[in-house]
FIDRENDREN-709630 format. One record per residue: x, y, z of N, C-alpha, C, O in turn; residue in three letters. Coordinates in steps of 0.02 Angstrom, whole numbers, padded with zeros to 5 digits, always signed. Layout:
// residues N
XYZXYZXYZXYZAla ...
//
This chain:
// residues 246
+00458-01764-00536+00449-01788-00468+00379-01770-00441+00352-01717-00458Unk +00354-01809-00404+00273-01773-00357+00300-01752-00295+00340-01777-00255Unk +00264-01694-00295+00264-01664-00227+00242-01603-00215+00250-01565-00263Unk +00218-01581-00170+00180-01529-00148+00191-01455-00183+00244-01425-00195Unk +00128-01437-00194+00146-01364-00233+00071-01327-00232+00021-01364-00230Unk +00064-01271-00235+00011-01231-00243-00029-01251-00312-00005-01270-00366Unk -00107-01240-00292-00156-01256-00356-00183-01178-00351-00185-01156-00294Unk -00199-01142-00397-00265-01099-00418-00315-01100-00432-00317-01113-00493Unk -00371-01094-00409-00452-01102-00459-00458-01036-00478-00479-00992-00440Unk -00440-01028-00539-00443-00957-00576-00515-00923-00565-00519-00862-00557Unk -00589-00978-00566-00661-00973-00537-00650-00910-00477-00672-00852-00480Unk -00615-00936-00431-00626-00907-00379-00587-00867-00366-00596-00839-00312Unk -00527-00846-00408-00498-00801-00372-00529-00734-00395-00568-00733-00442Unk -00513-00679-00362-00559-00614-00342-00511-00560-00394-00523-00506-00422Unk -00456-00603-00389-00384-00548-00419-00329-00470-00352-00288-00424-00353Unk -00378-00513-00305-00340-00456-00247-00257-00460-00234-00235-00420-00193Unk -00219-00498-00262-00152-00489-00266-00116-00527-00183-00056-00542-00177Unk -00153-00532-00143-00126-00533-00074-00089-00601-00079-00043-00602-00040Unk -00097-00667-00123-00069-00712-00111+00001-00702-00149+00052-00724-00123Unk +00000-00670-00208+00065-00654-00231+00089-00589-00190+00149-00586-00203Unk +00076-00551-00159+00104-00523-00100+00150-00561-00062+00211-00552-00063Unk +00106-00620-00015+00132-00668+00017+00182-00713+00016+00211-00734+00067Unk +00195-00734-00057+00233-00753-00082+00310-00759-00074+00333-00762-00131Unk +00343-00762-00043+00421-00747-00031+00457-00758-00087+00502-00721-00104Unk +00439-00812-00120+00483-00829-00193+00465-00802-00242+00511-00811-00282Unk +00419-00767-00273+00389-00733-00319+00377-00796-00380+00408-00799-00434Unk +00326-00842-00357+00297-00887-00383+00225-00876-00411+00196-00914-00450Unk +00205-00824-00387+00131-00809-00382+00148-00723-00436+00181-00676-00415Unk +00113-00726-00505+00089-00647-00508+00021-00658-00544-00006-00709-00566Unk +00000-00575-00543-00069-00580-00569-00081-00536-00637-00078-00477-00653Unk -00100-00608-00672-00095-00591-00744-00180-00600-00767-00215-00647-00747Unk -00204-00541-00815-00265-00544-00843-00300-00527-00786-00361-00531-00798Unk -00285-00505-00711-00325-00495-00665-00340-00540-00622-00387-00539-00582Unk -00282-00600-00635-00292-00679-00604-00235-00692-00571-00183-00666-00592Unk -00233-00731-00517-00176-00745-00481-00144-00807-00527-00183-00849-00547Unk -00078-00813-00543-00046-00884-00579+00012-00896-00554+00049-00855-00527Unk +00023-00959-00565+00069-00985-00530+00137-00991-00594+00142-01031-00641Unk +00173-00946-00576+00227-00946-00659+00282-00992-00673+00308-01004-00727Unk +00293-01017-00616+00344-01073-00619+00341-01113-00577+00357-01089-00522Unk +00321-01191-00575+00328-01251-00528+00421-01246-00485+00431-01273-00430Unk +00462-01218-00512+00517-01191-00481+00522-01152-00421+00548-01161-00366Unk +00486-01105-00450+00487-01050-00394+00448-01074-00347+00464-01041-00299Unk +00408-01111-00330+00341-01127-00287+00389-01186-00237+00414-01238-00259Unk +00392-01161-00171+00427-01214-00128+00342-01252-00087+00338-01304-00055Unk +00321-01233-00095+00248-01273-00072+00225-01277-00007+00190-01322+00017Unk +00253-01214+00025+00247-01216+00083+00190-01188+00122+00175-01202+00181Unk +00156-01143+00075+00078-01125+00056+00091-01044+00094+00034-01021+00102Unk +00120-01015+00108+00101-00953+00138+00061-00928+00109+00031-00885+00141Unk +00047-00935+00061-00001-00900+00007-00069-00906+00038-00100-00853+00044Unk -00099-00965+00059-00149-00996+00071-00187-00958+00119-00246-00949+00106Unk -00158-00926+00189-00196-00881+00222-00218-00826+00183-00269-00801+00209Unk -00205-00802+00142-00214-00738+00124-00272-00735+00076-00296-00683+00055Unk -00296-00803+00059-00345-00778-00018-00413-00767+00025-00430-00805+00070Unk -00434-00733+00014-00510-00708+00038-00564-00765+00018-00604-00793+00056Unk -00555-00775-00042-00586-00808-00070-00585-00899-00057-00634-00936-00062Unk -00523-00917-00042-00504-00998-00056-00478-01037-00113-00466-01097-00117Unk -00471-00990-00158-00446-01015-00212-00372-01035-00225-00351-01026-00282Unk -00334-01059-00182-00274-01088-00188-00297-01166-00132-00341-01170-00089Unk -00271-01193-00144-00255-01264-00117-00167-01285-00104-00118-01257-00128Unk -00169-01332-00065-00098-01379-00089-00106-01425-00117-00155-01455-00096Unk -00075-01454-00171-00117-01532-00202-00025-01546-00213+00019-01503-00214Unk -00019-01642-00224+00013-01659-00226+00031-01691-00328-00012-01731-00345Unk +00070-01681-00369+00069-01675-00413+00138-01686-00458+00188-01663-00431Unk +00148-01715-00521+00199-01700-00545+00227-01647-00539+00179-01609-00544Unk +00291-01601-00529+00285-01551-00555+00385-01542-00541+00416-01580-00503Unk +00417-01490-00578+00491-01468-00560+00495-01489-00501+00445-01512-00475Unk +00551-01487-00470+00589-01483-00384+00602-01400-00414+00626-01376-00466Unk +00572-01371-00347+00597-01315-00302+00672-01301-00322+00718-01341-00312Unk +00680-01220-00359+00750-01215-00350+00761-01143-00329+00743-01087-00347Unk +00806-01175-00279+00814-01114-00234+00867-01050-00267+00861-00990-00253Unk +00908-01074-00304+00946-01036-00337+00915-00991-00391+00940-00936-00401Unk +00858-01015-00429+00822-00979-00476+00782-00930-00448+00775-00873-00471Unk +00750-00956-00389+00706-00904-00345+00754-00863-00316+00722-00817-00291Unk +00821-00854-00305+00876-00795-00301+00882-00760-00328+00877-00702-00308Unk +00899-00781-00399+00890-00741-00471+00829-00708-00484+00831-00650-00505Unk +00768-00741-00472+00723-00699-00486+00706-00641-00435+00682-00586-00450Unk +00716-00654-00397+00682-00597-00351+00721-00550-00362+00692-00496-00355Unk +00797-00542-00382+00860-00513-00374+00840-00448-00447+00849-00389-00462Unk +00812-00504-00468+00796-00453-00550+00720-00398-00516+00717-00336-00519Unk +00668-00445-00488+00607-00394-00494+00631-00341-00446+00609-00283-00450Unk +00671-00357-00406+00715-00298-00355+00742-00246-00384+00740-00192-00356Unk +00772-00255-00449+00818-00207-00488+00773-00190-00537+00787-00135-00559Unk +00708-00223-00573+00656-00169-00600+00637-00130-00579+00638-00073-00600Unk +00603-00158-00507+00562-00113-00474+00615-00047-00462+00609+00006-00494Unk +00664-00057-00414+00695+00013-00418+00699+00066-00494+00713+00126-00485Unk +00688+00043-00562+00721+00072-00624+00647+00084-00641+00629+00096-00699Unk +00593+00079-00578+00536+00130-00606+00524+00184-00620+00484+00209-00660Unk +00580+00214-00568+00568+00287-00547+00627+00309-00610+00682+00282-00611Unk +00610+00353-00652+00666+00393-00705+00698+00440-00651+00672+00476-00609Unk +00751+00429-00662+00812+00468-00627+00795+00550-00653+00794+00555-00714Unk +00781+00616-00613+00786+00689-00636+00716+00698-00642+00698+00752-00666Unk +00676+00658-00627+00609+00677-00658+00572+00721-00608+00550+00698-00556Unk +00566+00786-00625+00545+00845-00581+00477+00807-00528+00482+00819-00468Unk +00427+00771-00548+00364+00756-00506+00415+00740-00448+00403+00771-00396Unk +00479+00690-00446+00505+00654-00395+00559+00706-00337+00594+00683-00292Unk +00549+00797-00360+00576+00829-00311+00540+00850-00256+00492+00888-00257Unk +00567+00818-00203+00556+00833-00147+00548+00910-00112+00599+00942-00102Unk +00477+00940-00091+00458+00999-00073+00421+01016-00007+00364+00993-00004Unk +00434+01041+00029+00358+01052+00092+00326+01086+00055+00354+01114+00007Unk +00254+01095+00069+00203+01136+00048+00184+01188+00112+00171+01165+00167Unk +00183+01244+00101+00184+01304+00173+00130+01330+00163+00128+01371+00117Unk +00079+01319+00193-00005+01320+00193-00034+01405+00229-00026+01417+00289Unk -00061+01445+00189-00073+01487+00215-00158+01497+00224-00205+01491+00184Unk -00152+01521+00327-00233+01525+00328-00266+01571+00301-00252+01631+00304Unk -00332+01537+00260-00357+01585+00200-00433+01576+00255-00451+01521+00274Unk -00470+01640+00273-00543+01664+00293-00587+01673+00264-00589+01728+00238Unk -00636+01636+00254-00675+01669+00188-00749+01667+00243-00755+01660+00304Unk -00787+01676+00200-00861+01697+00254-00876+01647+00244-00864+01615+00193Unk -00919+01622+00312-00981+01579+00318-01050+01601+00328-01077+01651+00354Unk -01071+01544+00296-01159+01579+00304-01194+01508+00308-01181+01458+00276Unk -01243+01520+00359-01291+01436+00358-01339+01426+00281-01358+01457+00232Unk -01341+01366+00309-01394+01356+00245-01463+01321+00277-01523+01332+00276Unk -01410+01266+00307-01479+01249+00338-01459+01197+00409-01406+01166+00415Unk -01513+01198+00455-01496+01194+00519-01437+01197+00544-01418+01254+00558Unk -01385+01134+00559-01334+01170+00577-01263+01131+00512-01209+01104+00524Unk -01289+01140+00461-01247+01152+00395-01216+01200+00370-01247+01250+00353Unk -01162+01196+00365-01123+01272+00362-01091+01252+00294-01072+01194+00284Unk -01086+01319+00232-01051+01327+00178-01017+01364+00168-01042+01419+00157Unk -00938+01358+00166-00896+01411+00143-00908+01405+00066-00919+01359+00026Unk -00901+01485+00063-00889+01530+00009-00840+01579-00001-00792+01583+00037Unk -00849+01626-00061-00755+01647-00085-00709+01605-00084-00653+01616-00060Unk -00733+01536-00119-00674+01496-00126-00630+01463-00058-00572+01444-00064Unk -00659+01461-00008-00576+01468+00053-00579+01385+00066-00560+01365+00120Unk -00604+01334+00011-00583+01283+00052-00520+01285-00001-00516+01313-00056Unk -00477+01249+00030-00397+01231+00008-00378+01174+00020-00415+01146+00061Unk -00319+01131-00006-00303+01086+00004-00256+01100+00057-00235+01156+00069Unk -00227+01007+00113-00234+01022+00164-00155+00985+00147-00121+00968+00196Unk -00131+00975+00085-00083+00946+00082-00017+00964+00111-00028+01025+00115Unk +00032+00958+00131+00103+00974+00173+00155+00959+00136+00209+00980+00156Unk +00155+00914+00065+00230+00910+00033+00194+00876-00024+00136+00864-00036Unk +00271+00863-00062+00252+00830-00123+00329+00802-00157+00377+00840-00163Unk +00328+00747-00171+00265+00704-00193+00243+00657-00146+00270+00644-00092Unk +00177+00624-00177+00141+00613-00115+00140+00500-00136+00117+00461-00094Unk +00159+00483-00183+00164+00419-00214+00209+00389-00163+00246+00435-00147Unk +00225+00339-00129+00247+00301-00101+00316+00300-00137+00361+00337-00115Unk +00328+00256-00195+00365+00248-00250+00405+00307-00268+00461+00298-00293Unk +00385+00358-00258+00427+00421-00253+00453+00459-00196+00500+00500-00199Unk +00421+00442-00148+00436+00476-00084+00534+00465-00062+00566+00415-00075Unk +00552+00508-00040+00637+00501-00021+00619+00506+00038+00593+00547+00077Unk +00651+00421+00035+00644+00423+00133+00688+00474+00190+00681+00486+00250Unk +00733+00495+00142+00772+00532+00165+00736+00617+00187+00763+00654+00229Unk +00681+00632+00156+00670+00694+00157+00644+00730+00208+00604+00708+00248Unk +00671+00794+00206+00662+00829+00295+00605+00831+00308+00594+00840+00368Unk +00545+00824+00264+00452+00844+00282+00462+00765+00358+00450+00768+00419Unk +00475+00733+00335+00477+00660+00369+00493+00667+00442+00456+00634+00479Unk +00546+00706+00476+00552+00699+00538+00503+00733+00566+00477+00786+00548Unk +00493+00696+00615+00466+00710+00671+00371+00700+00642+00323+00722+00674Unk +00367+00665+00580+00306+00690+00568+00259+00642+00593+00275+00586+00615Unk +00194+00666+00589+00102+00609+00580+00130+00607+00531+00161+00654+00505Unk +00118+00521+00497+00113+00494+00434+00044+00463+00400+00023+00408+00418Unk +00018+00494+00360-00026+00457+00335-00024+00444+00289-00009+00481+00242Unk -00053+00338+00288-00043+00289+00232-00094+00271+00195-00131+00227+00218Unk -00108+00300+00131-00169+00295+00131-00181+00262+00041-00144+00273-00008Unk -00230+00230+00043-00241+00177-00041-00265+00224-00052-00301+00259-00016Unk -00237+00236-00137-00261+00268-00192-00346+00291-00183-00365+00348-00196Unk -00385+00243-00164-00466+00253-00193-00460+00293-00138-00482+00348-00153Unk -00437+00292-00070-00484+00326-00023-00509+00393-00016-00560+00415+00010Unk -00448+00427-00054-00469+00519-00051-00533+00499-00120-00582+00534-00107Unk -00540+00476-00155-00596+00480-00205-00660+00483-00173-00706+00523-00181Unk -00652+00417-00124-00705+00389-00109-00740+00416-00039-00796+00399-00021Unk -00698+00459-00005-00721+00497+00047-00717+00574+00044-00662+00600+00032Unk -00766+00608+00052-00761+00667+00036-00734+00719+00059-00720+00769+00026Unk -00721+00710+00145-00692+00751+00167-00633+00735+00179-00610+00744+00236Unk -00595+00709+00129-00541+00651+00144-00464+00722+00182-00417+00708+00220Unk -00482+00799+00148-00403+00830+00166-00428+00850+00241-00388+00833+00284Unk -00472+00874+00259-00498+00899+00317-00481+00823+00378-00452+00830+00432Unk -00502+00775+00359-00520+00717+00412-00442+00688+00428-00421+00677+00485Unk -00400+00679+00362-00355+00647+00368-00276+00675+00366-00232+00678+00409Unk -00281+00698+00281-00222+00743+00270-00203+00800+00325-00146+00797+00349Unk -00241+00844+00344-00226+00889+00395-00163+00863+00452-00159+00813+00488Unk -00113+00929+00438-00070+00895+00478-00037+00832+00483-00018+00813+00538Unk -00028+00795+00426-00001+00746+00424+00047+00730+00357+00033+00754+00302Unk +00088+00700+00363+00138+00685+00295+00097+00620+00258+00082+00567+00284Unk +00083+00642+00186+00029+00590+00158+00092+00539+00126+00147+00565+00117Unk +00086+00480+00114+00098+00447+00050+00045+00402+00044+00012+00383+00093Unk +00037+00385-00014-00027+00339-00049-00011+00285-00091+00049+00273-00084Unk -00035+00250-00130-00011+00192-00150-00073+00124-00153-00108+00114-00104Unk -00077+00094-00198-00122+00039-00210-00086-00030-00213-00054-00058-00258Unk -00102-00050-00145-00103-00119-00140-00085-00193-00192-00043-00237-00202Unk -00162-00162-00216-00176-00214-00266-00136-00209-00353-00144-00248-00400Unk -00099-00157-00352-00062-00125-00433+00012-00150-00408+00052-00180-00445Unk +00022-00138-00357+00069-00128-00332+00134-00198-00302+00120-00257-00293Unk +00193-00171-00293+00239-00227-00250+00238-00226-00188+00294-00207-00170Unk +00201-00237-00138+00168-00226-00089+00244-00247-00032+00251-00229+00027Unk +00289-00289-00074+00368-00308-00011+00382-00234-00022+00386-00201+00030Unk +00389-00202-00081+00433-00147-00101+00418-00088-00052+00455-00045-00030Unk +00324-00104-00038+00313-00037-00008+00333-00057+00080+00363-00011+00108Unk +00320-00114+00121+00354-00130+00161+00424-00102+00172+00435-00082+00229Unk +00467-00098+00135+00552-00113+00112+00552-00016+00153+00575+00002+00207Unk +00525+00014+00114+00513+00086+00104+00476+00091+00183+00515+00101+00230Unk +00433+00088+00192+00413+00118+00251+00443+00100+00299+00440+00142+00345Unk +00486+00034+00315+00519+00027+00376+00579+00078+00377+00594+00113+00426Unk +00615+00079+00312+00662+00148+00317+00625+00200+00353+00643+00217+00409Unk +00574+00227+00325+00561+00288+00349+00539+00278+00389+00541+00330+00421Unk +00508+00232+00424+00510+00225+00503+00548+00222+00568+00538+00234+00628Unk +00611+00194+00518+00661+00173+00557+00713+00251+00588+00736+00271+00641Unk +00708+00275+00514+00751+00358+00496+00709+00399+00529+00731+00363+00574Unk +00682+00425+00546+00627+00478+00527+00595+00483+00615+00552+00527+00616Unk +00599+00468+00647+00567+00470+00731+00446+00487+00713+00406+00528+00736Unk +00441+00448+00680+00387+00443+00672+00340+00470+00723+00362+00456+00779Unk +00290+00500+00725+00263+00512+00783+00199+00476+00785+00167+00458+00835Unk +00188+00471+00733+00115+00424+00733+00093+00410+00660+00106+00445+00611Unk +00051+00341+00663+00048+00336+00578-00025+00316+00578-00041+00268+00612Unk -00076+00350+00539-00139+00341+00511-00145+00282+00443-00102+00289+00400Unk -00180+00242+00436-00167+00210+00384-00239+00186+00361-00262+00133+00382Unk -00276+00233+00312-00324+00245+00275-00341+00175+00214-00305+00181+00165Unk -00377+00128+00212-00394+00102+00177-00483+00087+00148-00534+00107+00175Unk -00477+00052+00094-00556+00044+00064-00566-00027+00098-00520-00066+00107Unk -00617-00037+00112-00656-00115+00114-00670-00170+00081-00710-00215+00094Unk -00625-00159+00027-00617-00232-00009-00549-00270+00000-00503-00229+00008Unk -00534-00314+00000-00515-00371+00031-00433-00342+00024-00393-00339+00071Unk -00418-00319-00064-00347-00305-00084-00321-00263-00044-00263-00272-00028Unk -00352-00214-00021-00321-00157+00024-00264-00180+00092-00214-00153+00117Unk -00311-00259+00109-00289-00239+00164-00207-00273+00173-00185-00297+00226Unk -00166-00267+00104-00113-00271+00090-00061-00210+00095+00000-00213+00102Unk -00110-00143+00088-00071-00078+00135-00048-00096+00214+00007-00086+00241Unk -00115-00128+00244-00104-00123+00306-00050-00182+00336-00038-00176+00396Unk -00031-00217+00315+00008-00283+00330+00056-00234+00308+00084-00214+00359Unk +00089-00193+00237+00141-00184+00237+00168-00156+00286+00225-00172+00304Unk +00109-00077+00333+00145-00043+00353+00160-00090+00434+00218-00089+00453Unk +00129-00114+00461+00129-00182+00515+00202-00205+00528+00241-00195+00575Unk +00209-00248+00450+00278-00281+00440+00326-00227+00441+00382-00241+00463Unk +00314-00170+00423+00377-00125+00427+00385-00083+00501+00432-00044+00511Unk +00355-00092+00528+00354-00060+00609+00424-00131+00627+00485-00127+00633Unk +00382-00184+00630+00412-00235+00648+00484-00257+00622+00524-00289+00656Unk +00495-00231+00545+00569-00255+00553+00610-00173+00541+00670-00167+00529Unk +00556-00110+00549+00617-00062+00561+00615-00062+00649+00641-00015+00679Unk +00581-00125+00692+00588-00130+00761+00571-00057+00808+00598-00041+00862Unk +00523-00022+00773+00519+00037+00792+00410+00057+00787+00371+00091+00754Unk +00410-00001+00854+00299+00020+00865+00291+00087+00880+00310+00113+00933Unk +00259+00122+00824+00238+00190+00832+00158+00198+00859+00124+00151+00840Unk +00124+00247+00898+00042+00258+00897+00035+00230+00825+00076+00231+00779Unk -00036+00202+00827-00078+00158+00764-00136+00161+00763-00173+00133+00804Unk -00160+00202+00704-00224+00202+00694-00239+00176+00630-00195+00180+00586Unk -00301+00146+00615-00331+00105+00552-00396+00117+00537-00441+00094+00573Unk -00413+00165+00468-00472+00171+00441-00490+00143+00408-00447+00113+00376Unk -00557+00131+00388-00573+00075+00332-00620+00131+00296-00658+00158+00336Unk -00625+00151+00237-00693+00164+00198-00739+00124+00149-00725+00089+00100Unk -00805+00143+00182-00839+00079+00112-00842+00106+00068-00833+00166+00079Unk -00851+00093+00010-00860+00086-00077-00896+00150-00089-00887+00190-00134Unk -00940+00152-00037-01008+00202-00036-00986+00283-00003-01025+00330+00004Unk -00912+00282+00012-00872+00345+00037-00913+00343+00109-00947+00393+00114Unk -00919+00293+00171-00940+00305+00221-00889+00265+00268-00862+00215+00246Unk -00876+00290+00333-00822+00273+00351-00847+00212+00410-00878+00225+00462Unk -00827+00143+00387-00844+00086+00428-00827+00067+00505-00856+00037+00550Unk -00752+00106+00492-00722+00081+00569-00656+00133+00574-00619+00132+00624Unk 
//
């Protein structure tokens, strides 16, 4: 039959994942680092995809192709639902839930130069509060969670900013997570629980400046919105160059 369905220009796509994010039917994944379209089935052609490419590389074009089946796109999603959960190995010690009880350590300061200051005897420390700190592992259930600052933050950003435990982590419950590797509904799914559970007090949400990231920030958005629970909102961006844009 002809009729409406998503095109790709493999040229242009960037590989940022956001249109298979978008996706509701899971028509869209990214294979070789490329967005593809895996089944003329799954694809109802309704383009949600289309806002999201940075780039432009999706179209609607009109075309031979399957009819839309809604029953297969049931099945499928039903399955990547029940992988994704059978990521996490059941007992696996990284996935026990711990606070971390931070003790203040003094060490001397001494200038160096104008008003640059260097600790020494070791006293910088990490500023971390629990563990684990993976999205994908986090139990929404766990007591670090009430009442806490949450901060959401992509994988690159503690790399890429240097004072990333001092600026951000401090005082706050971390989880982290990449966008662009990632099931970006799954991490939605997850944070509205713990938004919903948890009396949030405020949520930081740390990202890099390339385009994929900003699939953290939609998740945690969408999950305010359907755990129906607007917390204080703040949004960092870092550039590439570890300097903080906005």
């Amino acid at each position: 039959m002809i009729r409406k369905i998503v095109n790709i220009d493999e040229r242009k796509c960037n590989g940022c994942g956001l249109c298979a994010d978008a996706c509701h039917e899971g028509a869209i994944e990214l294979i070789d680092g490329k967005a593809k379209l895996i089944s003329d089935e799954y694809c109802d052609g309704l383009g949600d995809c289309l806002p999201e490419c940075p780039t432009g590389a999706i179209t609607i074009v009109e075309r031979e192709s399957k009819a839309y089946d809604d029953e297969a796109v049931k099945k499928r999603m039903e399955e990547k639902k029940k992988a994704e959960s059978n990521k996490i190995p059941c007992g696996c010690p990284g996935t026990a839930a711990r606070k971390i009880e931070r003790k203040i350590v003094k060490g001397d300061i001494k200038k160096v130069k104008d008003d640059d200051v260097q600790a020494v005897n070791n006293d910088i420390q990490s500023e971390l509060m629990q563990w684990p700190v993976q999205l994908k592992l986090i139990n929404a259930g766990a007591p670090y969670l009430k009442g806490a600052n949450l901060l959401v933050a992509a994988d690159c950003t503690a790399y890429a900013y240097a004072n990333f435990h001092r600026d951000f982590i401090k005082d706050h419950i971390t989880v982290i997570g990449c966008p662009k590797l990632d099931n970006v509904e799954y991490y939605k799914e997850k944070l509205a629980e713990i938004i919903k559970n948890n009396d949030i007090k405020s949520i930081t949400v740390v990202r890099m400046e390339v385009p994929c990231c900003g699939g953290i920030v939609a998740a945690v958005k969408s999950a305010m919105l359907e755990a129906q629970v607007i917390v204080p909102y703040r949004e960092v961006t870092v550039g590439t160059d570890g300097s903080i844009l906005k």
